[in-house]
N, C-alpha and C positions, 0 to 999 in steps of 0.2 A: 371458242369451243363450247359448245353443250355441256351443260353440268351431268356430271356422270352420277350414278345411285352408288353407293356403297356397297351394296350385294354383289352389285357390276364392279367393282375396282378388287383387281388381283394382281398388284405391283410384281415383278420380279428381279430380286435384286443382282445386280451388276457385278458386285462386290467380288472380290478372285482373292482368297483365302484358302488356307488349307481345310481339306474334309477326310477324315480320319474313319475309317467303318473299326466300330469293336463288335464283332461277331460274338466275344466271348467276354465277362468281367475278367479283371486281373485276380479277383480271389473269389469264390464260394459264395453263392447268395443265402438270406434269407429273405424274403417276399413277408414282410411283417404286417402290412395293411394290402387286402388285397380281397376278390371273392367270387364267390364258384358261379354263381346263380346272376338270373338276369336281375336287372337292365347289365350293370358294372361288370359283374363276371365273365359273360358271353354267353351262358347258358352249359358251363361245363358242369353243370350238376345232371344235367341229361346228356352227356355225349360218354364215351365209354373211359373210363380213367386211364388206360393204356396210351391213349390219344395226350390227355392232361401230362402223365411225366414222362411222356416222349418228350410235349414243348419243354415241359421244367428243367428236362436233362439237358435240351438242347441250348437254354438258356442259363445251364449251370446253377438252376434255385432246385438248391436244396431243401428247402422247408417252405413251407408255404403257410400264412395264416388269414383265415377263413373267416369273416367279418357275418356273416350273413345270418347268426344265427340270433345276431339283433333286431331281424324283422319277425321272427317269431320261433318256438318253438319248435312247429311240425318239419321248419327247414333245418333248424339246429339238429333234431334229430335224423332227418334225411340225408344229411352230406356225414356225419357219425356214422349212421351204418353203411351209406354206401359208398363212403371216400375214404372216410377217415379209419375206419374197418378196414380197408383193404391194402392201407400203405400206410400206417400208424407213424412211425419213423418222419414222412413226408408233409403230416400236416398238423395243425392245431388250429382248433375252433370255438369260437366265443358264441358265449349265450348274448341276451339281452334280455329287457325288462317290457312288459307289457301294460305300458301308460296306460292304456283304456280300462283299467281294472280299478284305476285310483278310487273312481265313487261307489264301488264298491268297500273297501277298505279304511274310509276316511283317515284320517290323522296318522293312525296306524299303517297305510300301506309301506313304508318303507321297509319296514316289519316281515311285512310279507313279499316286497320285493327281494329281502336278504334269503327267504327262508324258498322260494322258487329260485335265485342262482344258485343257492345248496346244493338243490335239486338236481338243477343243469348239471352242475359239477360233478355230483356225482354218474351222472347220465354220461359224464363225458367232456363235458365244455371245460377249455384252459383258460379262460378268461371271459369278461364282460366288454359290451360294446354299447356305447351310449350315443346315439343317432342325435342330429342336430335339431330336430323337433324340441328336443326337454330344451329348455330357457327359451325359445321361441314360442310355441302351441300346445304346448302338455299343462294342462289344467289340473287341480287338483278337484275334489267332492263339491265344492261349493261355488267350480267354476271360474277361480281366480287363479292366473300365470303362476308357473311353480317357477322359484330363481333359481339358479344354478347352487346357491351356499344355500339349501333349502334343510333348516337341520331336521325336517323330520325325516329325511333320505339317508342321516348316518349311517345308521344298521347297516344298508346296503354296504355304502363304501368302507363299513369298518368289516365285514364279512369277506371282502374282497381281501385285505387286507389279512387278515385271519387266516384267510383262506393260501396265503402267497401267489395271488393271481393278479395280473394287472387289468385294470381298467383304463381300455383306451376308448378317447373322450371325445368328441365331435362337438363343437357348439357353436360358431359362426363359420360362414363362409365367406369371401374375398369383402374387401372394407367397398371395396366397388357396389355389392348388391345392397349395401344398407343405403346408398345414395340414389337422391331423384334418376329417374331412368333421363336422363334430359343431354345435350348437347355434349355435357362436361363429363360424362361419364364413360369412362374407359373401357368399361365392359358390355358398350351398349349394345353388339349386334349378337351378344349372348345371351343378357337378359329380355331383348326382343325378341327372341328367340324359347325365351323359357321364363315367362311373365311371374311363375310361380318362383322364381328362385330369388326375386326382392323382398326385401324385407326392412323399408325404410321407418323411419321413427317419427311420429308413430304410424300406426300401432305396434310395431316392435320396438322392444327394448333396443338402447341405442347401442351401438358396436360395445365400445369401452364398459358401457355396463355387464354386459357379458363376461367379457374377458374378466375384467376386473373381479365378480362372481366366482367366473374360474379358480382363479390364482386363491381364491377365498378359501375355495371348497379343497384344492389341494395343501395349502398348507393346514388345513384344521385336520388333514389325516395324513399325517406324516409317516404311516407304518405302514400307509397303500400305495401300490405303486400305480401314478398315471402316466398316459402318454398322449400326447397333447397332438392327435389327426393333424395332420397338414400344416406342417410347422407348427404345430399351438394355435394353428387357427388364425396366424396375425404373420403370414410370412412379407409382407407391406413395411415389419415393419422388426426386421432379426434384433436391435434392440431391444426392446420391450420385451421378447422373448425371452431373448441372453439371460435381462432381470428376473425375469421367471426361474430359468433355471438355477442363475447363483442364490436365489432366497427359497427355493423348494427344492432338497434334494432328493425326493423321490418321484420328480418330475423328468419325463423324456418329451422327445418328438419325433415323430415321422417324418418324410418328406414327400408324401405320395400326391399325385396331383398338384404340384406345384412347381414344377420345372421352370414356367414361366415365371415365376415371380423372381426364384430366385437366380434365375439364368441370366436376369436383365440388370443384376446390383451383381457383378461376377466378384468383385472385392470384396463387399461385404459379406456376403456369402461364403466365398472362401477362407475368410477371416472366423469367419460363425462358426464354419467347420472344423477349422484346427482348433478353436476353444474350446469348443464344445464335442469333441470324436470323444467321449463316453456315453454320449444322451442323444446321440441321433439313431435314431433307427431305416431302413433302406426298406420301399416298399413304392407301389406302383399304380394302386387302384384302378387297376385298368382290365381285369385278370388273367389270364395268362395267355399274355399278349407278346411273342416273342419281338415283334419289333419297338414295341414300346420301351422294352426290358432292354432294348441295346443303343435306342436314344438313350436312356438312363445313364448306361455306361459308361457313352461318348461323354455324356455331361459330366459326369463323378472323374473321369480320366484323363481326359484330352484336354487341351490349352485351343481348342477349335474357337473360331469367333463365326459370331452372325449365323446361326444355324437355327432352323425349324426344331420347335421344341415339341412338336404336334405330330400327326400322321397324315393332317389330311394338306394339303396347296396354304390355306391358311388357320392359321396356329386359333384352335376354339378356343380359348381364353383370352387372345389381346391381340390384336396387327403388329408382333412386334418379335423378333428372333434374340436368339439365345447363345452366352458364351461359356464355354467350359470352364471348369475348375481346377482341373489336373492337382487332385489333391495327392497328397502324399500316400505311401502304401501303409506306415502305421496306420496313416486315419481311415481310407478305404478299408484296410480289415475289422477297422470296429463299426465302421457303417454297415458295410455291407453281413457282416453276419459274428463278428464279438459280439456287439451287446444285445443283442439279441438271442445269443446263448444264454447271455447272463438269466435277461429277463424270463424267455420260457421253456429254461431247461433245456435247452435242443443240443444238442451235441455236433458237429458235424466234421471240425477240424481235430 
C-alpha cells in the first residue's frame, strides 16, 4: 500500500459504546472563561444580543464572563455598553493591561498599570485578564523579557486584590508547543497549522520556568484571587496542579479548552475533580457555542467512552477521543456555577 499523508488519514472508529446526547446540563451554568468578540467569540459583539441569550438560555448559562477586554480598552468598553448595559444580571467583563505602554512608564509602569485597572473598574470591568504574551514577548523600557514574579508588577496584582476582583491568568499553552515541531510531537498537525503558536526554548523561556514563575507570583499575593486559564496552564500534568492548589489558597482554575487533555487521563481527572470541586471553575472558550456547551456536558456527566471531544470529523487538538467523568452532583454544582458565585458575586441559584 501507498503511504498515505496525514492530512488524507481520517480513521473511523469501530468501537460500539454507549452515546448519550445532554441537550441540557444537570444544574445552571456559569460560562466563567469565554468571549464576545472575534477570532474566539464568533463575532457576538456585532450580532444583536437577543440572538446571544436566546443560545445562553437555550444552553442554560446563566452568566457569562467576557475575556476580551484584555485586548484593549475601546472593546472593554464596547461590549459595557453595548452588552453588558443591556443584561447586566447576564454578564461580567474583564479589563486587561496595555504592554506597549511599558517604555513609556519605565520601572514605574506597574504603577500605572494598577492605576488604569482603577480606571477600568470603575468604568465597569469585574476583573483583569492577563493574555499569554506577558512571560513569553512583553518586554519591558530597556527591552528585556518581563517574568512572570516580576516585582515591579505588584501594584497591579495587589490592586486587584484591594480591589476584591480576580485576576484570571493565561501564561503557557499545551507542553506540546514548547517542543521541536519534529516527528515526536503530538500536536504536530496543529502547530503546522499555526507555526505562531510554538514557542520552543530557546528563545522562549522553558515550560517549568514559567509555571514555576507563576506559582511565584501567586503565592507572594495571597489576598488576590488568581485563576489559573486552562487548568493552570499544565492540564498534562493535574498533579503539579493539585500542588498548586494545596500551597496557594487563593488560587483556582478553569477548564476551558481543554477537554482533550483531560478527557484522555478519565481517572485522573475525575480524581482532580472530586479533590479539588471548590477551585474549578466551568467555562468553554469557544463563545457561545451551543454545541460545544453540550459536548462539555456529556463530559462533566455521562460515564460515555471514546467520544469526539471537538466539532469538527477530527478532534483540532490531538487524533485522539475522549471519556467522560460522570462526576457527581455536589461536585457538578460547584463546577458548573457555586464557585463562581463565590468568586464574582453572581447570584443565580
Amino acid at each position: 500500500m501507498a503511504d498515505l499523508y496525514l492530512s488524507q488519514f481520517a480513521p473511523v472508529p469501530r468501537l460500539v459504546v454507549k452515546q448519550t446526547a445532554v441537550p441540557t446540563p444537570r444544574f445552571p451554568v456559569i460560562d466563567a472563561h469565554n468571549h464576545l468578540a472575534e477570532p474566539f467569540g464568533g463575532g457576538w459583539d456585532q450580532r444583536p444580543i437577543d440572538e446571544l441569550l436566546a443560545v445562553m438560555d437555550e444552553a442554560h448559562v446563566r452568566a457569562y464572563v467576557d475575556l476580551d477586554g484584555g485586548w484593549g480598552e475601546d472593546i472593554l468598553h464596547r461590549h459595557l455598553d453595548g452588552i453588558k448595559a443591556r443584561a447586566p444580571e447576564r454578564f461580567r467583563m474583564f479589563g486587561g493591561v496595555d504592554w506597549s505602554k511599558w517604555g513609556d512608564h519605565g520601572d514605574r509602569f506597574g504603577e500605572w498599570a494598577a492605576a488604569r485597572f482603577r480606571q477600568q473598574v470603575a468604568r465597569g470591568a469585574d476583573g483583569l485578564k492577563i493574555w499569554k504574551p506577558f512571560g513569553l514577548s512583553v518586554v519591558d523600557h530597556q527591552g528585556k523579557l518581563v517574568e512572570i514574579d516580576d516585582p515591579r508588577l505588584d501594584p497591579l496584582w495587589a490592586a486587584a486584590g484591594e480591589l476584591g476582583l480576580p485576576v484570571l491568568i493565561h501564561v503557557a499553552d499545551p507542553v506540546a508547543f514548547f517542543y521541536p515541531l519534529d516527528n515526536t510531537n503530538e500536536r504536530y498537525e496543529e502547530l503546522n497549522a499555526h507555526p505562531d503558536w510554538q514557542f520552543p526554548s530557546p528563545p522562549f523561556p522553558p515550560f517549568m520556568k514559567i509555571m514555576t514563575d507563576l506559582k511565584s507570583l501567586v503565592s507572594r499575593h495571597p489576598k488576590t484571587t488568581f485563576i489559573g486559564a486552562h487548568v493552570g496552564c499544565y492540564a498534562e500534568n493535574l498533579g503539579w496542579v493539585g500542588q498548586m492548589l494545596d500551597d496557594c489558597p487563593n488560587y483556582y482554575v478553569d477548564i476551558s479548552a481543554r477537554l482533550g487533555e483531560l478527557g484522555r487521563q478519565p481517572y485522573t481527572a475525575r480524581r482532580f475533580f472530586i479533590s479539588y470541586a471548590d477551585r474549578i471553575l466551568f467555562g468553554i472558550d469557544a463563545g457561545a457555542h451551543l454545541e460545544t456547551y453540550r459536548i462539555y456536558y456529556r463530559f462533566l456527566e455521562t460515564d460515555d467512552e471514546y467520544f469526539n471531544y471537538g466539532d469538527s470529523p477530527i478532534p483540532g487538538q490531538g487524533r485522539w477521543h475522549v471519556y467522560g467523568l460522570f462526576l457527581p452532583d455536589d461536585v457538578l454544582k460547584k463546577v458548573y456555577h457555586g464557585n463562581a458565585e463565590r468568586i464574582f458575586g453572581i447570584r443565580i441559584s
